[in-house]
BADO-382407 format. One record per atom (N, C-alpha, C): y, x, z; residue in one letter. Coordinates in steps of 0.1 Angstrom, whole numbers, padded with zeros to 4 digits, always signed. Layout:
! residues N
YXZA...
***
This chain:
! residues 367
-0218+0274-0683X-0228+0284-0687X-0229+0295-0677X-0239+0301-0672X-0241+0311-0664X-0230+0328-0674X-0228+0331-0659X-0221+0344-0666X-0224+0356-0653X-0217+0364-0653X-0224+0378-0647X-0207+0381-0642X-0214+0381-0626X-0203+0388-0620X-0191+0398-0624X-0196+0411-0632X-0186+0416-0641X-0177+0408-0648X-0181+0398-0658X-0174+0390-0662X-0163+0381-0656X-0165+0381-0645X-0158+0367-0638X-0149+0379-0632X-0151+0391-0629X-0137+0401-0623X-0129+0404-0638X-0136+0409-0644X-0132+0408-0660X-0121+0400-0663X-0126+0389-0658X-0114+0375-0666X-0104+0375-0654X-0105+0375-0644X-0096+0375-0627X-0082+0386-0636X-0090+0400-0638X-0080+0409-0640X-0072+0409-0652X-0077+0403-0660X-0067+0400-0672X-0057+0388-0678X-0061+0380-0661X-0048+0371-0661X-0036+0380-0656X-0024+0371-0662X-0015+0379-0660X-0002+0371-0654X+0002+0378-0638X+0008+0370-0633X+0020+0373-0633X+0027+0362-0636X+0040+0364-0635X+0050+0366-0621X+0059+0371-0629X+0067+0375-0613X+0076+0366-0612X+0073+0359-0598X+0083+0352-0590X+0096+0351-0595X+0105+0343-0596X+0122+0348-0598X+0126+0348-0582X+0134+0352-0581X+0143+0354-0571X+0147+0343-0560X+0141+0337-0548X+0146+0324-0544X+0161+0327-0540X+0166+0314-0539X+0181+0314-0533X+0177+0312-0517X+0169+0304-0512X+0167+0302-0500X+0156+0308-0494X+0150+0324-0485X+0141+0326-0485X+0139+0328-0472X+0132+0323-0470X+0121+0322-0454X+0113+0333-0453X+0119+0342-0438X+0107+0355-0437X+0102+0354-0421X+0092+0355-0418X+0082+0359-0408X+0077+0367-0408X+0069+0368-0397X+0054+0379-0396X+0045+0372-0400X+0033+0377-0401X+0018+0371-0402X+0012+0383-0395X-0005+0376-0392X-0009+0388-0383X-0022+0394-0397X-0026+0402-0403X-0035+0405-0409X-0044+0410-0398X-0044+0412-0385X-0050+0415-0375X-0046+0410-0358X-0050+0396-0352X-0039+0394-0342X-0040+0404-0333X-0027+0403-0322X-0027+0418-0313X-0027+0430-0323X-0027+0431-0333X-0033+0449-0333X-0024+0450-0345X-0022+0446-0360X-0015+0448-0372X-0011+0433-0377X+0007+0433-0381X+0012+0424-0381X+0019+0429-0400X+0019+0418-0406X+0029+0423-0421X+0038+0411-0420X+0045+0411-0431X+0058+0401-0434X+0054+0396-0443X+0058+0382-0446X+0055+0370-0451X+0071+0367-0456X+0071+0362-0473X+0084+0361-0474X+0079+0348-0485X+0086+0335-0484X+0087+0323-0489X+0097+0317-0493X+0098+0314-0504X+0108+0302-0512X+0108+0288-0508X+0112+0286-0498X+0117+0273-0492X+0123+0263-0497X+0128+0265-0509X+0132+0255-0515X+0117+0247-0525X+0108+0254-0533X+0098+0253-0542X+0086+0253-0532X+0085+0259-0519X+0077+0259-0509X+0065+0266-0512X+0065+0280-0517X+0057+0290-0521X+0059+0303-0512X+0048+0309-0513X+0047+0323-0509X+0053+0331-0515X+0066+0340-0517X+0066+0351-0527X+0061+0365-0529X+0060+0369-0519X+0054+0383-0516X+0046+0386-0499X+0040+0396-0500X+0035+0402-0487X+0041+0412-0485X+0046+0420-0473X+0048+0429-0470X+0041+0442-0462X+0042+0450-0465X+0028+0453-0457X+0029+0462-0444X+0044+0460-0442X+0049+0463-0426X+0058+0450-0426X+0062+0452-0411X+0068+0449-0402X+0077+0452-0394X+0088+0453-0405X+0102+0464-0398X+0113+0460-0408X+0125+0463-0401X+0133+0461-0412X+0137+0471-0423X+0136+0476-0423X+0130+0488-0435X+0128+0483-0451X+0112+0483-0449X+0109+0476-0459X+0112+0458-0463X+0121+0452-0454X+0123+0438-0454X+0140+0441-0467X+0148+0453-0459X+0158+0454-0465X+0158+0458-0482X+0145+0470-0484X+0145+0473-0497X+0136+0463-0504X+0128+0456-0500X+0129+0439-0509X+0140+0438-0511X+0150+0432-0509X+0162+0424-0502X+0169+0433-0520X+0172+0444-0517X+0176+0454-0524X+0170+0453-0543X+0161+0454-0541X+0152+0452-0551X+0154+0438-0562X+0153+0424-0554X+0156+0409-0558X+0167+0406-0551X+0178+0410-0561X+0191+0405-0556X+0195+0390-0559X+0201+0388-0554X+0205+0372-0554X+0202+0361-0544X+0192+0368-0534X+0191+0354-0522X+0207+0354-0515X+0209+0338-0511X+0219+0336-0511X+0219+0333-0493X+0208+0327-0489X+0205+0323-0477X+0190+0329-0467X+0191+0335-0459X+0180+0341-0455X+0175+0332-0442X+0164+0327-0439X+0159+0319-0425X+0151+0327-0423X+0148+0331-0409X+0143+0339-0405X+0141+0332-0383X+0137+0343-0378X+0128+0338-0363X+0144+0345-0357X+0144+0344-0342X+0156+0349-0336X+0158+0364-0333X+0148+0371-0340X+0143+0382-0337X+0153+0391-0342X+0159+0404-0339X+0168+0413-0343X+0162+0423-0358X+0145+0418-0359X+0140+0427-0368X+0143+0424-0381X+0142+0414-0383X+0149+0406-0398X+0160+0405-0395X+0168+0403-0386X+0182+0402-0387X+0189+0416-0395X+0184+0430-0388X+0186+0439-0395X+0184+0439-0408X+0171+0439-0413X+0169+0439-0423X+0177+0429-0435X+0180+0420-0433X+0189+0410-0441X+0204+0414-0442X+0210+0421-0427X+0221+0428-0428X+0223+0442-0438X+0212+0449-0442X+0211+0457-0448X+0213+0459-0463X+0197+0450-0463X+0196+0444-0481X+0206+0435-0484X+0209+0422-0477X+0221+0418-0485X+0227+0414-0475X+0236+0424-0473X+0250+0420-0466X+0260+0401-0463X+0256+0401-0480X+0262+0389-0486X+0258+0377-0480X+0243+0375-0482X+0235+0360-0479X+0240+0359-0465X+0235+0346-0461X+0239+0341-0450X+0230+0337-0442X+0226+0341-0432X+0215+0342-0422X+0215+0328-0409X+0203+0321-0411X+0201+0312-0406X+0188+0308-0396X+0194+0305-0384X+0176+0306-0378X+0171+0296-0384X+0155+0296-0382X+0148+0288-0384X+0145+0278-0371X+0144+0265-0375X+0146+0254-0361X+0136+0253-0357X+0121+0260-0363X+0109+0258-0351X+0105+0270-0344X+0113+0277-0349X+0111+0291-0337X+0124+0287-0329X+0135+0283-0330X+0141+0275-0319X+0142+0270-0307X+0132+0259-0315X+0123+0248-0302X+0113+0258-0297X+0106+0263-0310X+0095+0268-0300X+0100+0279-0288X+0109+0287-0289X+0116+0295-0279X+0123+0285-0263X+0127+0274-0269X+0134+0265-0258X+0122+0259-0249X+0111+0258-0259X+0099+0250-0250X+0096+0262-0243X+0095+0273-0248X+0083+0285-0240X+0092+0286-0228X+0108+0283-0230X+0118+0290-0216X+0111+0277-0206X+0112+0259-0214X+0112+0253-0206X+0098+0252-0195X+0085+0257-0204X+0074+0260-0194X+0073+0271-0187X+0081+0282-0183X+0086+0288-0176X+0090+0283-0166X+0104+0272-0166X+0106+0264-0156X+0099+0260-0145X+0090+0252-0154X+0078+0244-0149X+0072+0252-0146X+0068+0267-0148X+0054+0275-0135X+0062+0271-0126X+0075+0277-0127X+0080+0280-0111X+0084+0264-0098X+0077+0257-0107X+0081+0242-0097X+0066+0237-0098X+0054+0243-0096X+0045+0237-0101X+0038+0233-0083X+0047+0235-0073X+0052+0227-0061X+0049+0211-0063X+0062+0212-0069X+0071+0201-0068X+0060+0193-0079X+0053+0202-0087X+0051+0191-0101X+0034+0187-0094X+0027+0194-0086X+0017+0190-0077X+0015+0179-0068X+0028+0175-0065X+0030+0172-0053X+0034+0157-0056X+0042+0156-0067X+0039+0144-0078X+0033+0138-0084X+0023+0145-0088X+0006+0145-0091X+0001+0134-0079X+0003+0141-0070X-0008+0137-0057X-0001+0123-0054X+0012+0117-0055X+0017+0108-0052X+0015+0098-0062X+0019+0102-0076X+0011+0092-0082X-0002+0087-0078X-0012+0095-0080X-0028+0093-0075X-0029+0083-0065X-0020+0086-0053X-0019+0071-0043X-0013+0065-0048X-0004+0060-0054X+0000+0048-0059X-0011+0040-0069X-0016+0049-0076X-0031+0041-0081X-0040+0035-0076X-0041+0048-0064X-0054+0044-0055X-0049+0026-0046X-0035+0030-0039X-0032+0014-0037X-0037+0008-0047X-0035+0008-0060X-0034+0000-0068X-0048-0009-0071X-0054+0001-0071X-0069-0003-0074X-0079-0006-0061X-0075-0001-0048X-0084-0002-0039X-0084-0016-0037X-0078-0032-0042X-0077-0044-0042X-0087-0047-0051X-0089-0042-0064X-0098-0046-0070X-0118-0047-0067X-0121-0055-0071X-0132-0060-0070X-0144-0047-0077X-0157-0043-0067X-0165-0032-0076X-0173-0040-0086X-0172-0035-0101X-0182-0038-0106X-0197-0040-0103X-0201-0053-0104X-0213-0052-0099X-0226-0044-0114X-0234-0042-0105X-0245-0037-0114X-0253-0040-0125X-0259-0040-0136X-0264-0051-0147X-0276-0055-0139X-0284-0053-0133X-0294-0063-0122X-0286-0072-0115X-0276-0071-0109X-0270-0078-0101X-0262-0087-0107X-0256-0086-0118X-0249-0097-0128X-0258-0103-0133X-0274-0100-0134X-0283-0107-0138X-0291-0121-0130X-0289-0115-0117X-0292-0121-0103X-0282-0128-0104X-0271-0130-0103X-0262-0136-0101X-0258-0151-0109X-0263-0145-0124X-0260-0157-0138X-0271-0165-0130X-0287-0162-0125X-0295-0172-0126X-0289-0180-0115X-0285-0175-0103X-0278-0181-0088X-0270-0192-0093X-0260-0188-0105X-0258-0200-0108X-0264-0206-0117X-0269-0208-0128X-0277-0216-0133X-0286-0228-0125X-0290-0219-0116X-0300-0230-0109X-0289-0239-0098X-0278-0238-0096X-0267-0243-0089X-0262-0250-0098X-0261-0249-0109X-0255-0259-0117X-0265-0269-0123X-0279-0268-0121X-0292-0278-0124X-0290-0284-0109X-0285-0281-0104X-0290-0287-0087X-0280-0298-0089X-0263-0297-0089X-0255-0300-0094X-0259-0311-0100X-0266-0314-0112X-0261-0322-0123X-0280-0332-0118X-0285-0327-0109X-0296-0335-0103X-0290-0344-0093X-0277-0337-0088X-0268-0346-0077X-0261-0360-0085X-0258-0353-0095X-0253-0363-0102X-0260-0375-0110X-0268-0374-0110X-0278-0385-0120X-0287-0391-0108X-0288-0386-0102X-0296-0394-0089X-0283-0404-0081X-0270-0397-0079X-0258-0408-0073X-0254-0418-0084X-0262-0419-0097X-0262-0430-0105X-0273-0440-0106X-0281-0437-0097X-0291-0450-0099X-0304-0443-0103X-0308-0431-0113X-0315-0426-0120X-0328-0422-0110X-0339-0427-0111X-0354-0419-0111X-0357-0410-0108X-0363-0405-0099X-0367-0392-0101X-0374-0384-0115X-0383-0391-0122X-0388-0395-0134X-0379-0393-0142X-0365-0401-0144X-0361-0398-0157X-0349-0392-0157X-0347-0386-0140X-0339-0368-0139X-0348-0357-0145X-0362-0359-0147X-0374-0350-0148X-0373-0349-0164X-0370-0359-0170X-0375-0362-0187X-0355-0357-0186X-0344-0363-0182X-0328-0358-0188X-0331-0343-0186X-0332-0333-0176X-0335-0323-0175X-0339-0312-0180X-0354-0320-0185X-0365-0314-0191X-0372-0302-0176X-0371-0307-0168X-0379-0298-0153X-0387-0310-0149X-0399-0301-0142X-0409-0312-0137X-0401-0320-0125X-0410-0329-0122X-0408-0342-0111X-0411-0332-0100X-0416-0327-0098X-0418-0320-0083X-0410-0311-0082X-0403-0304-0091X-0391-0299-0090X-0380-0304-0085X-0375-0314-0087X-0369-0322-0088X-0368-0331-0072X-0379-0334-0068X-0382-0344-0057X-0377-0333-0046X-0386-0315-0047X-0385-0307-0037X-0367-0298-0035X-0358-0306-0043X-0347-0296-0045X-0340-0306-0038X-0343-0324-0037X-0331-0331-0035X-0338-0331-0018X-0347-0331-0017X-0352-0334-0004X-0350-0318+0005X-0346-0307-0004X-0339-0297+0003X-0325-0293+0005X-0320-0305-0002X-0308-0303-0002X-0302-0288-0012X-0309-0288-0021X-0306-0274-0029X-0316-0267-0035X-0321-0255-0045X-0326-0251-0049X-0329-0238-0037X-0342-0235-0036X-0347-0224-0033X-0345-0208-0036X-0331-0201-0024X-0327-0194-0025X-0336-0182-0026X-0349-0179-0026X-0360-0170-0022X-0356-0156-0021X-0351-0157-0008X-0343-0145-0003X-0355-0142+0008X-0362-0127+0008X-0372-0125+0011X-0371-0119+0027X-0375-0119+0032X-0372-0118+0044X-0373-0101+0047X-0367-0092+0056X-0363-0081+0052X-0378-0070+0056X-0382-0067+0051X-0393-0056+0051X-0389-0042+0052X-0397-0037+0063X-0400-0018+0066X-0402-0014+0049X-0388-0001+0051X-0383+0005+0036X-0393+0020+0041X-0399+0022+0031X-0403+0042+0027X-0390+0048+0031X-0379+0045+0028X-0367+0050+0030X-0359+0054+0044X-0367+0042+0056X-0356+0041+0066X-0361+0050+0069X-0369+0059+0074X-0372+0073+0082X-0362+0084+0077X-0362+0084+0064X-0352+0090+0056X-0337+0087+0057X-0336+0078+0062X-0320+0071+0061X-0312+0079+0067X-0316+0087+0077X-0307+0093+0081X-0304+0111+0073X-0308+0118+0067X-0309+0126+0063X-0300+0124+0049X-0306+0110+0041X-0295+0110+0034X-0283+0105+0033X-0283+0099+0045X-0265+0097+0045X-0259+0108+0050X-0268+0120+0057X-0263+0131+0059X-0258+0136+0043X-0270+0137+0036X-0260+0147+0024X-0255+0140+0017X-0254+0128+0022X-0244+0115+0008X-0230+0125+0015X-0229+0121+0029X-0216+0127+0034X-0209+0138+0030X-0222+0150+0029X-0217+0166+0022X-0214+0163+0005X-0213+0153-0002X-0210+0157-0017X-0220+0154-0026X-0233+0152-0020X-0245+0150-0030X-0248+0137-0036X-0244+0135-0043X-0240+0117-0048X-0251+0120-0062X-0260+0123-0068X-0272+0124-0073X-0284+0124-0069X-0288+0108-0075X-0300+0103-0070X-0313+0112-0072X-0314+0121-0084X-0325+0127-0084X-0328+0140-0077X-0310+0150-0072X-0313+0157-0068X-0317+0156-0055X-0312+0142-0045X-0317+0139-0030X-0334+0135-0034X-0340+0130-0042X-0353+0130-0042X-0356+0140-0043X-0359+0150-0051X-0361+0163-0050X-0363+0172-0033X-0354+0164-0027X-0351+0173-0014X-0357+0168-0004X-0357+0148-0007X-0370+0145+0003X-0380+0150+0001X-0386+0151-0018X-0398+0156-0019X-0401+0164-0013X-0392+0177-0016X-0399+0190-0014X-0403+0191+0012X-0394+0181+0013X-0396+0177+0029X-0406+0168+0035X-0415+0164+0022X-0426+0160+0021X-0429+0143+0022X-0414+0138+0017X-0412+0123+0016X-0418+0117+0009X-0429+0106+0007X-0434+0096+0002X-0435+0089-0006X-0416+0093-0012X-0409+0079-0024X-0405+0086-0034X-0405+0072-0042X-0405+0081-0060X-0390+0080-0059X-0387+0086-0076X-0373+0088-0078X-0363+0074-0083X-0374+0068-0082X-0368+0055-0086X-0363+0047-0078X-0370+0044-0064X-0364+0041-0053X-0354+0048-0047X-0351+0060-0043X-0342+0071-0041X-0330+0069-0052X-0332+0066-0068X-0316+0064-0075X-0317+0052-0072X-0323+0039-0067X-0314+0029-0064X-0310+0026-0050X-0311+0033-0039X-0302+0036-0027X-0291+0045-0030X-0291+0054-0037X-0279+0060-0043X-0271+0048-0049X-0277+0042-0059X-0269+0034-0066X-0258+0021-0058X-0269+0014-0051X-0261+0010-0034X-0256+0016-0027X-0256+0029-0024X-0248+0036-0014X-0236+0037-0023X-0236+0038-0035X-0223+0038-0042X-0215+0031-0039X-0218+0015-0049X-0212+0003-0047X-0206+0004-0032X-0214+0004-0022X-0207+0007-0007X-0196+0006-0002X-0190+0022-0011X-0184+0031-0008X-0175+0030-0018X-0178+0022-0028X-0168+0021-0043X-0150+0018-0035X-0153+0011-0026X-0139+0003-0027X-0129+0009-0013X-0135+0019-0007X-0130+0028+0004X-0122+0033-0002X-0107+0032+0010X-0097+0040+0007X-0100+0059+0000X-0104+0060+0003X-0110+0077+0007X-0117+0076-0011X-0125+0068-0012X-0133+0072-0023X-0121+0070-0037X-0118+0056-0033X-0109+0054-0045X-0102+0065-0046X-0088+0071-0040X-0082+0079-0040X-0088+0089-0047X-0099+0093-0040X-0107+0106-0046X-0112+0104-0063X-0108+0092-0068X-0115+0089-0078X-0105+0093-0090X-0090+0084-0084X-0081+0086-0091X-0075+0097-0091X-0075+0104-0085X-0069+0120-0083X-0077+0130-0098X-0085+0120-0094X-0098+0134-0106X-0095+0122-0119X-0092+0112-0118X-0084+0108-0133X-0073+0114-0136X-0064+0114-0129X-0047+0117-0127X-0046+0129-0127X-0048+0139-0124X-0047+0161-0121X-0026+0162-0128X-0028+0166-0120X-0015+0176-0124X-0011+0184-0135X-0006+0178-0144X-0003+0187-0158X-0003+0199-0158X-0007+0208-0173X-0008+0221-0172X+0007+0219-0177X+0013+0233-0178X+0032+0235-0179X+0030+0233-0192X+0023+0232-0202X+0023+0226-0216X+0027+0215-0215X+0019+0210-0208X+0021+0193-0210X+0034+0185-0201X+0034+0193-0189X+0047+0186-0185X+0056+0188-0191X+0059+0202-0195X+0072+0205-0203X+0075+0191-0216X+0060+0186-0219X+0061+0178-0233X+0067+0161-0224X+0063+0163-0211X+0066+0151-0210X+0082+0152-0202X+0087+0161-0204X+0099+0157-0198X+0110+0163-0205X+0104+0163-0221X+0111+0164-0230X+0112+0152-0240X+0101+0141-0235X+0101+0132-0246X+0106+0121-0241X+0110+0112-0250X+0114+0101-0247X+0107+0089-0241X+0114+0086-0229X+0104+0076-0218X+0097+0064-0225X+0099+0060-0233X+0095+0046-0239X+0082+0052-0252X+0079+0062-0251X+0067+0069-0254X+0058+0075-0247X+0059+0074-0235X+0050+0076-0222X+0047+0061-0215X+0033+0063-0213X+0026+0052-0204X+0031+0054-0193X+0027+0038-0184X+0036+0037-0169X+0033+0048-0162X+0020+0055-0161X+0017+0062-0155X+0024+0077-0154X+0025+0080-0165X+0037+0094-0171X+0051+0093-0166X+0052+0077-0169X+0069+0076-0161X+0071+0075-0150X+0057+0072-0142X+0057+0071-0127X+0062+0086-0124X+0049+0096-0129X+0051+0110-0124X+0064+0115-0126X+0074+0112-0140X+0081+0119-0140X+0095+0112-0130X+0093+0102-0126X+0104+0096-0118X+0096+0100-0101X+0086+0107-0096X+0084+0111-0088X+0092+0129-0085X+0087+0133-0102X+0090+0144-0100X+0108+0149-0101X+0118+0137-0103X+0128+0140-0103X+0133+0144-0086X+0124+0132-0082X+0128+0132-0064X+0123+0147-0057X+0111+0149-0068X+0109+0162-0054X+0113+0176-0064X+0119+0180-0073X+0127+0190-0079X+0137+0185-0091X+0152+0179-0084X+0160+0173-0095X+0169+0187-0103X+0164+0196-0098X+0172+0208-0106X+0158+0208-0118X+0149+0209-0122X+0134+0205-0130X+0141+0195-0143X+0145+0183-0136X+0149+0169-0143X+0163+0174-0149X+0172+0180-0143X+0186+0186-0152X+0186+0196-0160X+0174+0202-0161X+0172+0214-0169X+0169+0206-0181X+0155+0195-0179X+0150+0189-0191X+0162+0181-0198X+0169+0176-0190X+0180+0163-0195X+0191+0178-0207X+0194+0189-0196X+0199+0199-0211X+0191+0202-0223X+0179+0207-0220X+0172+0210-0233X+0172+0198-0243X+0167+0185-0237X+0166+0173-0250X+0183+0170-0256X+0192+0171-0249X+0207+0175-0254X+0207+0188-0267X+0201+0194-0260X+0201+0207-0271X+0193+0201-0286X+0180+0198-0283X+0173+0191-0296X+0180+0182-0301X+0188+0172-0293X+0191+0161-0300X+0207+0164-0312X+0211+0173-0312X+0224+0173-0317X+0220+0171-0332X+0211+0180-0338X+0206+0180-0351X+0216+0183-0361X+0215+0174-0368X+0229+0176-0383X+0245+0178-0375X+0244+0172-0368X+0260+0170-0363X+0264+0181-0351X+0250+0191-0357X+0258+0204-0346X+0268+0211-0345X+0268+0211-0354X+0290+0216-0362X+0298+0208-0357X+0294+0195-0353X+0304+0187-0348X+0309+0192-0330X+0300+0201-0329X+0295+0197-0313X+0299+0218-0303X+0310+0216-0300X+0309+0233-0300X+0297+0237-0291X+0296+0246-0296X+0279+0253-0292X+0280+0255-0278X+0288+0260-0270X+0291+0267-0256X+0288+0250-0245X+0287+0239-0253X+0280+0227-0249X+0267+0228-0243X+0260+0229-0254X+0243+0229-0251X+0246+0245-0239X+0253+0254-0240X+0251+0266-0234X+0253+0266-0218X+0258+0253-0216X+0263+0253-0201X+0251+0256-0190X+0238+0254-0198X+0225+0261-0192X+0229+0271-0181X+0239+0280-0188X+0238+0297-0180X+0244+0292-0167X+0248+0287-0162X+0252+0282-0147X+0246+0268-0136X+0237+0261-0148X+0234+0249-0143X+0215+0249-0140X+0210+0256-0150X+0196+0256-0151X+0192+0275-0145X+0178+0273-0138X+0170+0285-0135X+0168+0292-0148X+0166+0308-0146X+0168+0322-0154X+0163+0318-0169X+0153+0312-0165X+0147+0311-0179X+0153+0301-0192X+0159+0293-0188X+0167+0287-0197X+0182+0295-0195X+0188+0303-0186X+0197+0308-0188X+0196+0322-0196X+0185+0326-0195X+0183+0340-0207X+0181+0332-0222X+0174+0319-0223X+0172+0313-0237X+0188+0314-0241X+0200+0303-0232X+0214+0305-0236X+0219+0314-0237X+0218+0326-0231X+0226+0338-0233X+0220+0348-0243X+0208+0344-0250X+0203+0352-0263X+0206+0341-0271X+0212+0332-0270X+0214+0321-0285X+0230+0321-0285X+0237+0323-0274X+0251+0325-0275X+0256+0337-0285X+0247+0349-0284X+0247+0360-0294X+0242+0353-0311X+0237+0344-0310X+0228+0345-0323X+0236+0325-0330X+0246+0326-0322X+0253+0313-0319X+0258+0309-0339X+0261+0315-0345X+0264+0312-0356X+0253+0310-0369X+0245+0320-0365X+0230+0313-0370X+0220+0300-0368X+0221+0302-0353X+0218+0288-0351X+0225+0273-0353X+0236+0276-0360X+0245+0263-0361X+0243+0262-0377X+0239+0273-0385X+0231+0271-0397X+0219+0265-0401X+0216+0269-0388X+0203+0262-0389X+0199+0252-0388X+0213+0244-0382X+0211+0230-0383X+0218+0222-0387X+0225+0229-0396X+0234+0223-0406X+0225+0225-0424X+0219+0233-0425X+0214+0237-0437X+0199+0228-0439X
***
């Protein structure tokens, strides 16, 4: 039934909500109520997977006098940040402080694409080697022909395989007559194909093009980059050329095919397939496991071991670091940490802020 906005705040405000109990396991972050500019705290029951409260700063202050307030959290997960660490040291001394495993990763990946600006050399230059090995790969291949030209082609044979099967009924004794009637093609067809030895190729003998006065101008700008059939008509036009657009896109369209199967173009072709990962993406691929990457991924990354293997031992520590999981307690931490002497700054400042935060993080992957 229709009702009136007062009513519907009416009813909103006289529910009555109850308060949360206390989680044992609670998850705190920031949130942005403003990105860049105003940040509050977000506090969640991780076990039940609810929101409990908002905060409406961002300090350990007010994180501690929650904390103070709802006694009893037993376990606090929180980001690697010293802001909640405070505050959880404060409010409850007691609980036991645990990182959380996707600000973790997420911190290990941001060091590992770090890495990867500073090699993006080496990770270019891999790029570009793959691309020739494609380009070998494909410059053997055959250019697709055109849908006119596969159409031209099916008839070439058709009429090659009537010519054919006219050879054959005639080296049996058969009529001209009643190759005409097995067929279904006239007799004069028939008489004029065997007495030519073949069906009439009617390949026209080559005629003065609108185009050849032109030919040289546009193989000039085919050369500079202008591979658009309408915009070179446009350019004869406006130079006061003779021919429509239609003749002009299909010398383009032949000047293509041409050119389809040149070293030069191929390459150029596959390079603009192939480009050089942004540090997002290589970081993903040389953290993931090879038999989840196409040949092509594992080409680059077995190129890119050759031209920066300090890159390849950095990645080979971080997926060590991911991979421990549950059995991190088994594994002493100063393991995954050998970073600080073997890997560039940026994974050595990740290990040397996780060596400080080293008993948290082993909660974190134990819990």
């Amino acid at each position: 039934m229709p009702v009136s906005g007062a009513t519907l705040l009416r009813m909103i405000r006289a529910i009555v909500i109850e308060e949360p109990a206390t989680p044992r396991v609670l998850g705190v972050d920031e949130w942005a109520w403003r990105k860049g500019q105003t940040y509050r705290t977000i506090l969640c029951d991780l076990e039940l997977g609810h929101v409990v409260d908002l905060l409406p700063h961002r300090n350990a202050g007010s994180f501690a006098a929650w904390l103070r307030q709802h006694p009893g959290v037993e376990i606090v997960v929180r980001d690697r940040s010293g802001l909640y660490a405070d505050g959880a040291s404060q409010g409850a001394p007691a609980a036991r402080q645990s990182a959380d495993r996707w600000h973790l990763l997420r911190n290990l990946g941001d060091a590992m694409r770090t890495v990867v600006d500073r090699h993006r050399t080496a990770v270019r230059s891999a790029a570009r080697q793959v691309a020739g090995q494609l380009a070998e790969h494909h410059g053997d291949q055959q250019t697709k022909p055109t849908s006119e030209q596969a159409q031209l082609m099916a008839k070439r044979t058709a009429r090659q395989d009537l010519y054919n099967e006219m050879c054959r009924l005639h080296a049996e004794g058969m009529t001209i007559s009643a190759i005409a009637r097995a067929l279904s093609v006239s007799r004069q067809k028939v008489e004029r194909w065997l007495k030519s030895a073949g069906p009439a190729a009617h390949d026209k003998p080559a005629q003065p093009k609108l185009l050849d006065s032109w030919f040289g101008i546009l193989e000039q700008r085919w050369r500079a980059g202008c591979r658009n059939g309408t915009r070179l008509w446009r350019e004869l036009r406006d130079q006061g050329a003779p021919v429509s657009v239609t003749t002009v896109k299909r010398w383009a369209t032949a000047r293509r095919l041409r050119g389809a199967g040149t070293p030069e173009v191929v390459a150029a072709t596959t390079a603009g397939r192939w480009k050089a990962p942004s540090s997002r993406r290589c970081a993903w691929l040389l953290t993931t496991a090879p038999e989840k990457l196409d040949a092509d991924e594992r080409r680059f990354i077995e190129q890119l071991a050759r031209n920066a293997p300090g890159l390849i031992q950095a990645a080979v520590l971080a997926n060590a670091f991911t991979k421990m999981g549950s059995s991190f307690f088994c594994v002493h931490v100063s393991y995954a940490f050998r970073m600080n002497s073997l890997t560039p700054k940026a994974l050595a400042k990740f290990a040397t802020l996780s060596n400080y935060d080293a008993a948290t993080i082993r909660r974190g992957y134990v819990l």
